[in-house]
NUTI-780259 format. One record per atom (N, C-alpha, C): z, x, y; residue in one letter. Coordinates in Angstrom, 2 decimals. Example, Ala and Ser with C-alpha at 12.3 -4.5 7.8 and 13.67 -1.06 7.14 Angstrom:
2
+---------+---------+---------+------+
:      up :    east :   north : rest :
+---------+---------+---------+------+
:    7.80 :   13.19 :   -5.69 :    A :
:    7.80 :   12.30 :   -4.50 :    A :
:    7.80 :   13.20 :   -3.30 :    A :
:    7.08 :   12.85 :   -2.25 :    S :
:    7.14 :   13.67 :   -1.06 :    S :
:    7.87 :   12.90 :    0.03 :    S :
+---------+---------+---------+------+
This chain:
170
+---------+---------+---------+------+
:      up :    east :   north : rest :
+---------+---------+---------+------+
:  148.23 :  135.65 :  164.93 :    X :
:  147.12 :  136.57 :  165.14 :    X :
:  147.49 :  137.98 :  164.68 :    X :
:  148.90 :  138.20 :  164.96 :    X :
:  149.29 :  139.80 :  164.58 :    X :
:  148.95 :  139.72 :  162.77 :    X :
:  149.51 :  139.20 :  162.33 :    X :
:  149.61 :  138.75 :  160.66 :    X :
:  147.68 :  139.43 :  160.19 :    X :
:  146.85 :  138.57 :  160.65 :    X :
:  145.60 :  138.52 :  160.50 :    X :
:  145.16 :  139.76 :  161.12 :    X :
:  145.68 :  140.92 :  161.71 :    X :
:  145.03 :  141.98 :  162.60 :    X :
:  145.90 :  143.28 :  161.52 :    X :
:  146.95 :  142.58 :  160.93 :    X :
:  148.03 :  143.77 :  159.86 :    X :
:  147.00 :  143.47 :  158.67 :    X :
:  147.02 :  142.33 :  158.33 :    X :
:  146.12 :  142.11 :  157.02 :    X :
:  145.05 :  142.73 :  157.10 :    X :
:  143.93 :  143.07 :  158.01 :    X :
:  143.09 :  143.83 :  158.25 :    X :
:  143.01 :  144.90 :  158.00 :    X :
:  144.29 :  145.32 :  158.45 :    X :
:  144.16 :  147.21 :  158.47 :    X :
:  144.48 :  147.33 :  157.09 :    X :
:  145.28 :  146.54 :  156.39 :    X :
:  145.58 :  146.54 :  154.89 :    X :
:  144.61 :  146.52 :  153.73 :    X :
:  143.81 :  145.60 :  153.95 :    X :
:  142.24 :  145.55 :  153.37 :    X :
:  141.69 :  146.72 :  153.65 :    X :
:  141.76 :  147.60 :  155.29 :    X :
:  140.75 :  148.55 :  155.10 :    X :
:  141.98 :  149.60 :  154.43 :    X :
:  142.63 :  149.73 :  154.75 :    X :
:  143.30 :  151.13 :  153.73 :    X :
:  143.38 :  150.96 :  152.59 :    X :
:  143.22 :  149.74 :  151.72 :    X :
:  143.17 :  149.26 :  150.62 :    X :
:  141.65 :  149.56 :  150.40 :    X :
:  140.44 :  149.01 :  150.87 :    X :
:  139.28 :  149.79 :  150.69 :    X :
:  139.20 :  151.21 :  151.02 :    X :
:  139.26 :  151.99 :  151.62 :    X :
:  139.56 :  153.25 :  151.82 :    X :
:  140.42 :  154.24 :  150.62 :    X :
:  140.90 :  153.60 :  150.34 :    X :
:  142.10 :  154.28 :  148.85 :    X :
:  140.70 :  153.22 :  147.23 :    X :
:  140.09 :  152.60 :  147.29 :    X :
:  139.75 :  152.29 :  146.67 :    X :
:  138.81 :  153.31 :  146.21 :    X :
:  137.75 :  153.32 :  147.28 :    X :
:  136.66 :  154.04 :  147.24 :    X :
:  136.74 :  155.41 :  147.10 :    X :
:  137.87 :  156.51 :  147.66 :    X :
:  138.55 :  157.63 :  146.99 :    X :
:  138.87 :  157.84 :  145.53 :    X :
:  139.20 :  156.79 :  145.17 :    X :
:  139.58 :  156.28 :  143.98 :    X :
:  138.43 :  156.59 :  142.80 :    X :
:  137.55 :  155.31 :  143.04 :    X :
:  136.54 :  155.49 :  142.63 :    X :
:  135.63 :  156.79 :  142.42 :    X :
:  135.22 :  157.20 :  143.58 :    X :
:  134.88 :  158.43 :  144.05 :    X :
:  134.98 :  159.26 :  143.28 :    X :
:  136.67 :  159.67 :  143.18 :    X :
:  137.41 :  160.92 :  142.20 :    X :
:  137.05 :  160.66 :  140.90 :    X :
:  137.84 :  159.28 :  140.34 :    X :
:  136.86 :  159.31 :  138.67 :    X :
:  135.46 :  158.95 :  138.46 :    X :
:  134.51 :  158.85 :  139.46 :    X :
:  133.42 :  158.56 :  139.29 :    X :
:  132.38 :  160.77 :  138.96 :    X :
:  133.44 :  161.20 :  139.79 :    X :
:  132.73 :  162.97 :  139.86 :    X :
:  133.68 :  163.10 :  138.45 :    X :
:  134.66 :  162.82 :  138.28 :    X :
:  134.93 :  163.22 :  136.60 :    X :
:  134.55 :  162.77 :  135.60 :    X :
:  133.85 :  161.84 :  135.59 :    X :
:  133.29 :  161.29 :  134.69 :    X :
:  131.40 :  161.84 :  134.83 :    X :
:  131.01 :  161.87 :  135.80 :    X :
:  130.24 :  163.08 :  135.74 :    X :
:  130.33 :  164.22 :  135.14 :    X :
:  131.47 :  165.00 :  135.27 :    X :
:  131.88 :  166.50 :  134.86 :    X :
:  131.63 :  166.06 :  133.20 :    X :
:  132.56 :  165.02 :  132.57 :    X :
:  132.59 :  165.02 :  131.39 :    X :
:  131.17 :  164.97 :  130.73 :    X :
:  130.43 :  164.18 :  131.67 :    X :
:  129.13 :  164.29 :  130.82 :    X :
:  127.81 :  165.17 :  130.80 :    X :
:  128.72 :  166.22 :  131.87 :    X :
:  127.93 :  167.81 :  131.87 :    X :
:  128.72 :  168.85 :  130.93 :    X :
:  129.90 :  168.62 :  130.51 :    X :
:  130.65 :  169.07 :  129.56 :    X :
:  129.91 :  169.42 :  128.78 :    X :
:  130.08 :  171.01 :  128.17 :    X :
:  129.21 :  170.99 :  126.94 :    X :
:  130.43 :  172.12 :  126.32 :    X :
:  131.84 :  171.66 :  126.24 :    X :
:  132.71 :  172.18 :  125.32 :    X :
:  132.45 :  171.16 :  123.69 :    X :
:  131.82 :  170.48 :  123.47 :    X :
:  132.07 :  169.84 :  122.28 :    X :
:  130.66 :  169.86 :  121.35 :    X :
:  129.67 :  170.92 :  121.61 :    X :
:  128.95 :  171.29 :  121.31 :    X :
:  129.11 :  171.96 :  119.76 :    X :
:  128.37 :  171.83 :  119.09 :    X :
:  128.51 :  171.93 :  117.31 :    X :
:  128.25 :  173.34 :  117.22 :    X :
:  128.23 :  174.64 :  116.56 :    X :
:  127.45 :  176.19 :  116.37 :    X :
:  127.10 :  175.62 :  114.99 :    X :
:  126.21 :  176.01 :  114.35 :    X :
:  125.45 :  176.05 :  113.48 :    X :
:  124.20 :  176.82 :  113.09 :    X :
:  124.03 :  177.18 :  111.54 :    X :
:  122.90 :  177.80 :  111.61 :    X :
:  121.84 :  177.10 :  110.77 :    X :
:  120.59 :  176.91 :  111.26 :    X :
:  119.83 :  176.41 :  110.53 :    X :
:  119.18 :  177.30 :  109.26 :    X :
:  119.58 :  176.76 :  107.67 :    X :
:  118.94 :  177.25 :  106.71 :    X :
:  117.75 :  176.84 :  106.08 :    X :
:  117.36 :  175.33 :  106.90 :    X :
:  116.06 :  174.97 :  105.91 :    X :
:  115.48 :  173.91 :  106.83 :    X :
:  114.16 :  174.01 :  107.19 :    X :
:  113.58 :  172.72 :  107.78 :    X :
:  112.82 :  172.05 :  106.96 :    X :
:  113.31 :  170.60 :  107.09 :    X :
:  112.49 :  169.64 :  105.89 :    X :
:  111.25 :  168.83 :  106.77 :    X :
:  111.16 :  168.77 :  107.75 :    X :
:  109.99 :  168.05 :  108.77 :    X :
:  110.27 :  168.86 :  110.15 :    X :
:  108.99 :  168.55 :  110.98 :    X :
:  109.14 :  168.73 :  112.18 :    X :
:  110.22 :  168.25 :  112.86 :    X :
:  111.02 :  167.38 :  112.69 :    X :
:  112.13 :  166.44 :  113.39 :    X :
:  113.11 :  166.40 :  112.48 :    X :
:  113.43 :  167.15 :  111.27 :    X :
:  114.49 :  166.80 :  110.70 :    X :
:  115.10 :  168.35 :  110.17 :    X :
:  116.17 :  169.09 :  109.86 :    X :
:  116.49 :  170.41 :  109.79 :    X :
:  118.04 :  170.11 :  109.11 :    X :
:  118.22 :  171.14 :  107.94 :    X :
:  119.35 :  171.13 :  107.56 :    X :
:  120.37 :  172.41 :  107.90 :    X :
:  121.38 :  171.99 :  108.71 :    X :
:  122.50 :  173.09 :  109.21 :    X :
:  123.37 :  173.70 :  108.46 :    X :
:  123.51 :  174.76 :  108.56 :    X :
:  125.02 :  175.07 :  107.71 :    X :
:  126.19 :  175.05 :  108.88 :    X :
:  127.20 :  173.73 :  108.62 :    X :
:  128.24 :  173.99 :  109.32 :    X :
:  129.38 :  173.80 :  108.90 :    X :
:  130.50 :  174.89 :  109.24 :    X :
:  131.99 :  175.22 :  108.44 :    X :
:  131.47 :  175.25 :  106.87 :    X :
:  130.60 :  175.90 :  106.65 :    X :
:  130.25 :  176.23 :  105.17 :    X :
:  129.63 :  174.82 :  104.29 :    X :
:  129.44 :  173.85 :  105.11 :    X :
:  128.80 :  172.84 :  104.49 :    X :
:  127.20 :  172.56 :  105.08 :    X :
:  126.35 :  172.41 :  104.30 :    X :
:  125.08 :  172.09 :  104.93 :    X :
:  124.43 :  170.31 :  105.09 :    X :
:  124.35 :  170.05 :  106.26 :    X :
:  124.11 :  169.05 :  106.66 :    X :
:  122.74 :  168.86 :  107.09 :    X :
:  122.03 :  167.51 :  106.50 :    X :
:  120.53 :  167.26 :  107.31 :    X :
:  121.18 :  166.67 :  108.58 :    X :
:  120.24 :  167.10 :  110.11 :    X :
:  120.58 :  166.88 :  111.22 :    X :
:  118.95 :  166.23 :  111.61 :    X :
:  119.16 :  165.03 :  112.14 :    X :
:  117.53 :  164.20 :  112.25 :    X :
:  117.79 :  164.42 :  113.84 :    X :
:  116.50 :  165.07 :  114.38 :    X :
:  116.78 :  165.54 :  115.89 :    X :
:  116.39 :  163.95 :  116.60 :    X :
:  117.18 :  163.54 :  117.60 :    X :
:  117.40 :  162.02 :  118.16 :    X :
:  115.89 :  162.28 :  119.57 :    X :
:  115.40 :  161.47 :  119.65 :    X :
:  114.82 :  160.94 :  120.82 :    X :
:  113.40 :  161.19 :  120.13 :    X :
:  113.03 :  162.19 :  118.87 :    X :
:  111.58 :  162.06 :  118.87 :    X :
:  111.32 :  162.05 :  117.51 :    X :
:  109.74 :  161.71 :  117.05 :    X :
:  109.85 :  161.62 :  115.95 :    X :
:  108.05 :  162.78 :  115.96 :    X :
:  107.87 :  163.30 :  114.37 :    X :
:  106.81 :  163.72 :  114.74 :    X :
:  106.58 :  163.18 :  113.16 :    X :
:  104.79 :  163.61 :  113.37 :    X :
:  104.30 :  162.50 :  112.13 :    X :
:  104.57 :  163.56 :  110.60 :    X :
:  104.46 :  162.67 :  109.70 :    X :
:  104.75 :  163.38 :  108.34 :    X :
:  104.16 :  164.22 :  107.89 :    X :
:  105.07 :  165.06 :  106.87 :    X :
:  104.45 :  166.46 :  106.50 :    X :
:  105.12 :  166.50 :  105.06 :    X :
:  105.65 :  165.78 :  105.19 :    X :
:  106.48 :  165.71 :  103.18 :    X :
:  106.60 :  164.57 :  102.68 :    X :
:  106.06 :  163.37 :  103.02 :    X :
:  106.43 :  162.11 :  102.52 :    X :
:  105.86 :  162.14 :  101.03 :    X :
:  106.76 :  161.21 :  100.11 :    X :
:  106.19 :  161.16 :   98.79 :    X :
:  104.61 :  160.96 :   98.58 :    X :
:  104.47 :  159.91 :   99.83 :    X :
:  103.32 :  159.31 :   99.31 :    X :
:  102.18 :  159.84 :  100.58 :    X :
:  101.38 :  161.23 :   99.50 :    X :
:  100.76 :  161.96 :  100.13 :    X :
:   99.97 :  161.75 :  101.44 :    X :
:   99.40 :  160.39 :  101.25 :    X :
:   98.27 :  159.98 :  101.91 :    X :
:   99.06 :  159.27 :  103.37 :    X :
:  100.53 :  159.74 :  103.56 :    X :
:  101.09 :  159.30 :  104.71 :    X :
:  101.50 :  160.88 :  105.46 :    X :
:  101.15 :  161.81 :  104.67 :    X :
:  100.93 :  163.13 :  105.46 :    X :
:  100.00 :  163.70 :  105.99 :    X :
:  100.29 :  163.94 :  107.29 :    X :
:   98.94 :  164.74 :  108.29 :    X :
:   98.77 :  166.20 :  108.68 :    X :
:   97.27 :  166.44 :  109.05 :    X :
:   97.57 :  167.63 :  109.46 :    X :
:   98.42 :  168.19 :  111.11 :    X :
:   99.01 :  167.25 :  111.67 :    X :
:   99.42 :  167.39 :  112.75 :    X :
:  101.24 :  167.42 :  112.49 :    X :
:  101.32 :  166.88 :  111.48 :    X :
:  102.60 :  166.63 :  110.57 :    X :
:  102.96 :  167.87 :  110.00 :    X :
:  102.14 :  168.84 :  109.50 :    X :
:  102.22 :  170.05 :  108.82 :    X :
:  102.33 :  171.04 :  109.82 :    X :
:  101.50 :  170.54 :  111.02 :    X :
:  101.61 :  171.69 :  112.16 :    X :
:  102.90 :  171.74 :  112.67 :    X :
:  103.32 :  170.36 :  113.11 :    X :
:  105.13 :  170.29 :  113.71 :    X :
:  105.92 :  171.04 :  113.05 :    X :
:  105.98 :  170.62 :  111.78 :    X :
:  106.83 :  171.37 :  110.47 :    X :
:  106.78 :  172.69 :  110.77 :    X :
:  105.30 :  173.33 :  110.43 :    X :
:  105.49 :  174.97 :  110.74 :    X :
:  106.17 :  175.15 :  111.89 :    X :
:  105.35 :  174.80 :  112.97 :    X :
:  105.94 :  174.96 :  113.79 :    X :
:  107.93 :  175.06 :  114.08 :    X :
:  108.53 :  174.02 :  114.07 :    X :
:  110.01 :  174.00 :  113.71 :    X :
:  110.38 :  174.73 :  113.02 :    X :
:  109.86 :  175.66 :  111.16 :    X :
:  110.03 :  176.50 :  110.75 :    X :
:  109.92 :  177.86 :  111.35 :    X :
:  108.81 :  177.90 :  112.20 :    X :
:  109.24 :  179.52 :  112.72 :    X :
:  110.22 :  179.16 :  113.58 :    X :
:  110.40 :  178.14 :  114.62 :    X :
:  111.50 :  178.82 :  115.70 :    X :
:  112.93 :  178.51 :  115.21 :    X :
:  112.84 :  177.81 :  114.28 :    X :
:  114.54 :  177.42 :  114.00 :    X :
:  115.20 :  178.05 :  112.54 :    X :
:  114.16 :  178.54 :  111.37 :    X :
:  114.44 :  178.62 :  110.34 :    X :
:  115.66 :  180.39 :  110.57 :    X :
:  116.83 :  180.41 :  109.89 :    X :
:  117.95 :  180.93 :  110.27 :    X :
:  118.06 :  181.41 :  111.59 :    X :
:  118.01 :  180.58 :  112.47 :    X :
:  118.39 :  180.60 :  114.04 :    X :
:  119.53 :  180.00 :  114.00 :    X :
:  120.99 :  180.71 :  114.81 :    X :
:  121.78 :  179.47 :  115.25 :    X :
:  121.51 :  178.61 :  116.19 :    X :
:  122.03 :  177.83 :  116.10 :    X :
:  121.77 :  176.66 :  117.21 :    X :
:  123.38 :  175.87 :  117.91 :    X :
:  122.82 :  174.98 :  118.42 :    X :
:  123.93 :  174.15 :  119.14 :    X :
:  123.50 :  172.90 :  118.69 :    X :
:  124.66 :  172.05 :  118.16 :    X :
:  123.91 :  170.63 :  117.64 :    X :
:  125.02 :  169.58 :  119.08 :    X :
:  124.07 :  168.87 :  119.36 :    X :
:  124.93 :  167.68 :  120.77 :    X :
:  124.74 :  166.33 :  120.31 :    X :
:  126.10 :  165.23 :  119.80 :    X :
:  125.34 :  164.13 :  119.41 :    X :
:  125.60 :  163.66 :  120.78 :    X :
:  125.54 :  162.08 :  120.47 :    X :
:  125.55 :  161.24 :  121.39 :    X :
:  126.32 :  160.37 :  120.58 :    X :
:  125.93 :  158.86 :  121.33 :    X :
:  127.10 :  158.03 :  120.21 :    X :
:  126.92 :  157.77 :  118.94 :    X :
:  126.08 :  157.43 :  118.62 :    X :
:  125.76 :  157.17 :  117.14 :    X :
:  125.80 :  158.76 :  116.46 :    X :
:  126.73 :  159.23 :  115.54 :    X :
:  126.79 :  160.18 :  115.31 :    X :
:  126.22 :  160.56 :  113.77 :    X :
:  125.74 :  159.55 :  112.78 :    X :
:  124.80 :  159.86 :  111.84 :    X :
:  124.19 :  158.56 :  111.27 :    X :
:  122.99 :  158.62 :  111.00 :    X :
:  122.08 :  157.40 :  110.72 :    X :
:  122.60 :  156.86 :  109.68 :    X :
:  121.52 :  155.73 :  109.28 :    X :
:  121.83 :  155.53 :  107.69 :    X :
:  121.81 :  156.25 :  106.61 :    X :
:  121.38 :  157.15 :  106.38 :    X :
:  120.92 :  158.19 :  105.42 :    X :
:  121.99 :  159.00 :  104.67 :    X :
:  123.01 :  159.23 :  106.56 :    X :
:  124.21 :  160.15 :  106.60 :    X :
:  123.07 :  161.33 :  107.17 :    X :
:  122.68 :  161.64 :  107.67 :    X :
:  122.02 :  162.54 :  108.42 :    X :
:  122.35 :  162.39 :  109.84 :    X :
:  122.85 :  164.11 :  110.54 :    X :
:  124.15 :  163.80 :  111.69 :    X :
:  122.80 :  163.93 :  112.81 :    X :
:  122.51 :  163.35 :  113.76 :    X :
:  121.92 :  163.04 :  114.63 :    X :
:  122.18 :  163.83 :  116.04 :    X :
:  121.30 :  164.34 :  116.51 :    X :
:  121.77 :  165.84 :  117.19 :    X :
:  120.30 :  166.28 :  118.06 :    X :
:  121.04 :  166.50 :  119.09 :    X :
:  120.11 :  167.54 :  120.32 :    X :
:  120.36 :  168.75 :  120.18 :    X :
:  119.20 :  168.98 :  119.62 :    X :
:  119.22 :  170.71 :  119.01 :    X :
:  119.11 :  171.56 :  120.38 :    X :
:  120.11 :  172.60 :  120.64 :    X :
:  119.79 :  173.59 :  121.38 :    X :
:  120.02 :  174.89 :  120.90 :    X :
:  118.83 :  175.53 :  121.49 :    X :
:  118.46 :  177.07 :  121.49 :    X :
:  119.39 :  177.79 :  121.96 :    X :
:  120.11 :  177.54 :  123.10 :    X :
:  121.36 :  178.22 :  123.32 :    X :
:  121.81 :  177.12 :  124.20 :    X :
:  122.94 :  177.84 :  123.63 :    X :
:  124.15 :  176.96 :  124.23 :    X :
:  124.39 :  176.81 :  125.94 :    X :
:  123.56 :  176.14 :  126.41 :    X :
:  124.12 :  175.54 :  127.94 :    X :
:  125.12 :  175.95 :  128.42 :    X :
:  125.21 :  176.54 :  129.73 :    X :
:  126.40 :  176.67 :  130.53 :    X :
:  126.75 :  175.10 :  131.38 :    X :
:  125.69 :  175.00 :  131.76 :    X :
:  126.08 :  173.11 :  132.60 :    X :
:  123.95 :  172.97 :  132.01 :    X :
:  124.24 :  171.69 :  132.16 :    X :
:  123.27 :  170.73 :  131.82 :    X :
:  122.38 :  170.30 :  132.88 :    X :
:  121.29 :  170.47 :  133.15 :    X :
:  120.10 :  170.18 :  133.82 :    X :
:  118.40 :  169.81 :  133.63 :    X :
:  117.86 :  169.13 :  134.65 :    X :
:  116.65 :  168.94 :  133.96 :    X :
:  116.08 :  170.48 :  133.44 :    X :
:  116.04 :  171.20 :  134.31 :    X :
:  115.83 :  172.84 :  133.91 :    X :
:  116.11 :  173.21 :  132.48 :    X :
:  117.38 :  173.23 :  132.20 :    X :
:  117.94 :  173.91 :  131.25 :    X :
:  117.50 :  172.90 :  129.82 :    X :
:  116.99 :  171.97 :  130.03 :    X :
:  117.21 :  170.63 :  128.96 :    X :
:  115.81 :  171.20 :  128.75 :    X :
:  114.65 :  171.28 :  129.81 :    X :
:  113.23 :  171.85 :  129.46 :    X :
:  113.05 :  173.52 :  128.82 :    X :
:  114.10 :  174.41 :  128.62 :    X :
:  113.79 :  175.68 :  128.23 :    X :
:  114.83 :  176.39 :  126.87 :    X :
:  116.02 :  174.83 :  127.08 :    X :
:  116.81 :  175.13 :  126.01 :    X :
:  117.20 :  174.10 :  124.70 :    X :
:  116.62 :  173.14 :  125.10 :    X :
:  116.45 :  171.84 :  124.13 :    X :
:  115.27 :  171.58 :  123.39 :    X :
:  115.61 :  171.71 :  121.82 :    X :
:  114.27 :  171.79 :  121.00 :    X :
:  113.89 :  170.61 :  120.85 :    X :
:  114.59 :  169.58 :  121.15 :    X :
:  114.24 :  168.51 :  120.65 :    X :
:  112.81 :  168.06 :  122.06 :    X :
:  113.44 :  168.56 :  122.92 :    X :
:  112.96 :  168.52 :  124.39 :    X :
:  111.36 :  169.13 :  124.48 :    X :
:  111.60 :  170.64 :  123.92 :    X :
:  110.35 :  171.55 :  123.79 :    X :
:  109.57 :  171.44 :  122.90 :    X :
:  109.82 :  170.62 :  121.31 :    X :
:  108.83 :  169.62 :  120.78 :    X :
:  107.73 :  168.97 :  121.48 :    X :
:  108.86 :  167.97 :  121.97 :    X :
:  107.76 :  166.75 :  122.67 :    X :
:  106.87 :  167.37 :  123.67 :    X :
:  106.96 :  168.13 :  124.46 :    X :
:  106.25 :  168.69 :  125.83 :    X :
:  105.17 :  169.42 :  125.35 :    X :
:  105.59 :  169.99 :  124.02 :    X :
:  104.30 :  170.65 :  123.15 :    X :
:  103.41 :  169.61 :  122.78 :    X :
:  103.62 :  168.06 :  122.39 :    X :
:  102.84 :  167.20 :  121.92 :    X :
:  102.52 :  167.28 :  120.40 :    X :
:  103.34 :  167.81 :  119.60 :    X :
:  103.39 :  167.84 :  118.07 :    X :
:  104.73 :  166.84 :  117.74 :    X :
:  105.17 :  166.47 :  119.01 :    X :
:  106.35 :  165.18 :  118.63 :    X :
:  106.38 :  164.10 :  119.31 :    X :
:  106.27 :  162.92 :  119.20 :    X :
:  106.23 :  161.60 :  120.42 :    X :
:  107.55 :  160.82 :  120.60 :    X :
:  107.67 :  160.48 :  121.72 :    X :
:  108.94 :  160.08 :  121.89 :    X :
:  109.76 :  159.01 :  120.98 :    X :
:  110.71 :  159.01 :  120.86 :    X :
:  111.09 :  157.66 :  119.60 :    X :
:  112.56 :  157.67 :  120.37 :    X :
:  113.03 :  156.59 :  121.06 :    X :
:  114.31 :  156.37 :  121.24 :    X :
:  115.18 :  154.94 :  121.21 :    X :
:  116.51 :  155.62 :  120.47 :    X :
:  116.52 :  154.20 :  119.46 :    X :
:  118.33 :  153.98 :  120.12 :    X :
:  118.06 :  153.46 :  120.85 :    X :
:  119.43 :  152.76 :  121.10 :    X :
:  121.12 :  152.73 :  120.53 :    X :
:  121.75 :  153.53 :  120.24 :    X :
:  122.50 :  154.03 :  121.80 :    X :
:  122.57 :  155.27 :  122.10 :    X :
:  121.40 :  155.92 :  121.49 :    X :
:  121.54 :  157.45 :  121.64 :    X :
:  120.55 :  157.26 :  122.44 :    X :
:  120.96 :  157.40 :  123.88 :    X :
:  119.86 :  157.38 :  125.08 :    X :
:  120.26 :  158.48 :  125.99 :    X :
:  121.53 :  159.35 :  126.19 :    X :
:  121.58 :  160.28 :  126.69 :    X :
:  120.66 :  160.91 :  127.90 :    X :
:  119.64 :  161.51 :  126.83 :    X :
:  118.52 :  162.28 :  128.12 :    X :
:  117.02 :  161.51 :  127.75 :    X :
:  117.03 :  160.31 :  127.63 :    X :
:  116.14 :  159.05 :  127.01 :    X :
:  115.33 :  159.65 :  128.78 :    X :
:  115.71 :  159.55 :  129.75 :    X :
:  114.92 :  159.81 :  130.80 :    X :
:  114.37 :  160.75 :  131.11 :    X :
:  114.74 :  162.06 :  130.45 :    X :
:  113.82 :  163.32 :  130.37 :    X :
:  112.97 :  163.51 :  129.64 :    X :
:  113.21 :  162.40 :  128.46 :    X :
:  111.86 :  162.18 :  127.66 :    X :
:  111.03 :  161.34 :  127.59 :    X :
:  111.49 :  160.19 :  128.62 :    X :
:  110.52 :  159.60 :  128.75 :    X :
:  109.01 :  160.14 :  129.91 :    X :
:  109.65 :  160.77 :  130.60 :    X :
:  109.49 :  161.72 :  132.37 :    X :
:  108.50 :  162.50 :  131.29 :    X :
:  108.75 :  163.13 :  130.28 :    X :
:  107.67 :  164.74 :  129.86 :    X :
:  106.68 :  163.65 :  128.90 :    X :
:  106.96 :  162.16 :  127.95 :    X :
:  106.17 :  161.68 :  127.55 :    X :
:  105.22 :  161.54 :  128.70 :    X :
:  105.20 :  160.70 :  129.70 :    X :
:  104.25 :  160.60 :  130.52 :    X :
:  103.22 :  161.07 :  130.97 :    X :
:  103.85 :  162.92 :  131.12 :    X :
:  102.58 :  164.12 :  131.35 :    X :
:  101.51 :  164.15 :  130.74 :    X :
+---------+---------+---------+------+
């Protein structure tokens, strides 16, 4: 009976050290994904669509296709697949981003097929990450809520897939 009453207390200090355990890398692994030391600086020199913008970064310029939304066309070859709501996004993205720096954030997939680097554009650079801050400092974010962009999210860049799905809804 003693054996079975030691084994007991062993299991619980063994659960007890588990769940600490857990616990501790479960809040660091949180932290890491409020981390916003790995954040890109960049300046935008040219917008080619509402959803797509080319950066200058370390002296090279890169198309950056903003991830979670898509808005309708405004340059496609084939005219008759461009709209006027397509032309509005575009301007639109041209005044607020055209030589603005920015902050580019990927996720995992870090450039499409194209080679275009895939990126959560921010207006400024985040101190910590929140629904707040994602609604007043994320363009990709302040697109969609405007309704000149609809949600498009494409697997495994799902990140803040729930803040856009939450403002699609409105």
């Amino acid at each position: 009976m003693n054996i079975l009453k030691k084994l007991n207390h062993y299991h619980i200090i063994f659960l007890i050290t588990l769940i600490f355990v857990c616990t501790f890398y479960g809040i660091k692994y949180q932290e890491r994904q409020l981390s916003t030391d790995k954040f890109i600086t960049a300046k935008v020199v040219r917008v080619i669509d509402g959803d797509t913008i080319v950066c200058q970064v370390d002296n090279i310029q890169q198309p950056v296709r903003m991830i979670g939304i898509d808005t309708p066309e405004s340059v496609h070859p084939d005219k008759e697949k461009n709209t006027e709501s397509g032309k509005v996004a575009s301007y639109i993205t041209k005044n607020l981003l055209t030589n603005k720096i920015v902050w580019l954030e990927t996720d995992i997939q870090v450039t499409d097929k194209y080679g275009r680097l895939l990126a959560y554009v921010w207006l400024e650079k985040p101190e910590r990450i929140s629904d707040q801050v994602i609604a007043e400092k994320m363009y990709n974010y302040i697109i969609l809520k405007s309704g000149y962009a609809s949600l498009m999210t494409i697997p495994p860049n799902v990140k803040y897939a729930d803040q856009f799905k939450q403002i699609s809804k409105e």
